[in-house]
Backbone as a ProteinNet text record, in pm:
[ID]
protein_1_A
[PRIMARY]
XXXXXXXXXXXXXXXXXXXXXXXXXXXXXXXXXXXXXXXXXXXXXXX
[TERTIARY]
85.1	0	90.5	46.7	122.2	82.5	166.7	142.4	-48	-5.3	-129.3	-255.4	-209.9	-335.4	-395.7	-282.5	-268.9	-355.1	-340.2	-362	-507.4	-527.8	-701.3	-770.5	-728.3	-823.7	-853.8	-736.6	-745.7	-837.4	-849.8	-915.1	-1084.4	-1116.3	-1215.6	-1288.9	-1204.2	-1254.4	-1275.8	-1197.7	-1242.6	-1364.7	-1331.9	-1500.7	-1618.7	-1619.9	-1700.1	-1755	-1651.3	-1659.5	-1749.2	-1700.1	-1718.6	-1887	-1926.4	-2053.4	-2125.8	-2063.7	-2158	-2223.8	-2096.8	-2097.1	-2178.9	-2166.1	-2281	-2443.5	-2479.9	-2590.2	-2639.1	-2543.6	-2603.4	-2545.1	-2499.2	-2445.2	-2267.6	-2234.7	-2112.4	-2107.4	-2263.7	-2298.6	-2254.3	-2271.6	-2193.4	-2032.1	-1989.4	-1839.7	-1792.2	-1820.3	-1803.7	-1830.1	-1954.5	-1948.4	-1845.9	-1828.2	-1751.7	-1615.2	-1566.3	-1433.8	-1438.6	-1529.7	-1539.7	-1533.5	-1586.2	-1583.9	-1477.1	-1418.6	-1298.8	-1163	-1186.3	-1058.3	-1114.4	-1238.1	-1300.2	-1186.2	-1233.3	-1150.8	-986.5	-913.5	-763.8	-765.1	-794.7	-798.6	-793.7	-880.8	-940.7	-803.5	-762.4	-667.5	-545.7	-487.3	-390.2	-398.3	-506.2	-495	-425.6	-488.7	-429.4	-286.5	-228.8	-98.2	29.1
-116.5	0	123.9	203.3	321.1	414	547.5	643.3	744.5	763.5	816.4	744.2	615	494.3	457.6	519.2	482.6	629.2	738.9	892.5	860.6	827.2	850.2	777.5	648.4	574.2	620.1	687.5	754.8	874.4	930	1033.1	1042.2	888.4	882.1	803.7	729.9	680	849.5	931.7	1036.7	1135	1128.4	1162.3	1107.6	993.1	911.7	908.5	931.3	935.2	1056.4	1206.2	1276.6	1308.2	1267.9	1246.5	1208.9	1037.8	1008.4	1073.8	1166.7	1209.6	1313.8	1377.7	1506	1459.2	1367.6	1336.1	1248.2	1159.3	1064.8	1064.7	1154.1	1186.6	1058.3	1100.4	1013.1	855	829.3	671.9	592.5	596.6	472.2	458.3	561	531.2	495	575.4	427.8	326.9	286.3	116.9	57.3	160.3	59.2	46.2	197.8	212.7	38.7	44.3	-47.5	-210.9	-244.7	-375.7	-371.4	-283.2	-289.9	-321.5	-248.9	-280.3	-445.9	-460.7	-618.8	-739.3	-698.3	-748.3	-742.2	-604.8	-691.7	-754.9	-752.5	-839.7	-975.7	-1024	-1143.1	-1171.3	-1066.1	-1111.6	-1107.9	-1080.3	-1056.1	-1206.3	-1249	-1379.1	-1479.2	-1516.4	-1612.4	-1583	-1508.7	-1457.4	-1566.1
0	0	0	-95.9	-96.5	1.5	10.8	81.5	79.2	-76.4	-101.7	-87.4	-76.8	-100.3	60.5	148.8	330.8	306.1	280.9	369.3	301.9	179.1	94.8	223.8	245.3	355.2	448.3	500.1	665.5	625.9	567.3	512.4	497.3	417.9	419.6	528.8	633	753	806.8	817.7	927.8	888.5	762.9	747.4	759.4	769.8	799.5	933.8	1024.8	1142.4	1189.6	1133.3	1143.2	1095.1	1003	961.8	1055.3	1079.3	1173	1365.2	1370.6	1504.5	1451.6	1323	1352.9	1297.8	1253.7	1237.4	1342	1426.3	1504.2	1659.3	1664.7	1839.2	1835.2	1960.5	1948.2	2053	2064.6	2160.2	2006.1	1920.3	1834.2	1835.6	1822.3	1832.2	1950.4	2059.2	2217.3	2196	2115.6	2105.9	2063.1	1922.6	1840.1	1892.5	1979.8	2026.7	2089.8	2180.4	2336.2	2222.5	2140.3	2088	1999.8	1933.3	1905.2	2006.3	2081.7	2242	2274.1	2259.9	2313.3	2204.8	2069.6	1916.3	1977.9	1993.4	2037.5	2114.6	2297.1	2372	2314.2	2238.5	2192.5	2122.1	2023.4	1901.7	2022.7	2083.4	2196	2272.3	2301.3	2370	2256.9	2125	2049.7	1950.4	2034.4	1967.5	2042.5
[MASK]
+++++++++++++++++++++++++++++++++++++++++++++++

């Protein structure tokens, strides 16, 4: 993956993000933060 091909993604994840916090408050991204931290734990145990 190139540089430009890494920054476009990051780019369009943060808008995304950003969307979603101004149309839908920021209780989804705690979730997802909180089951994401749940996801390494998990990936951290079978390492």
């Amino acid at each position: 993956m190139t540089n430009r091909i890494a920054l476009a993604l990051g780019a369009i994840i943060l808008l995304l993000a950003l969307v979603d916090v101004l149309l839908f408050g920021t209780d989804h991204l705690v979730f997802l933060g909180k089951k994401l931290f749940e996801l390494i734990e998990w990936l951290s145990f079978w390492r």
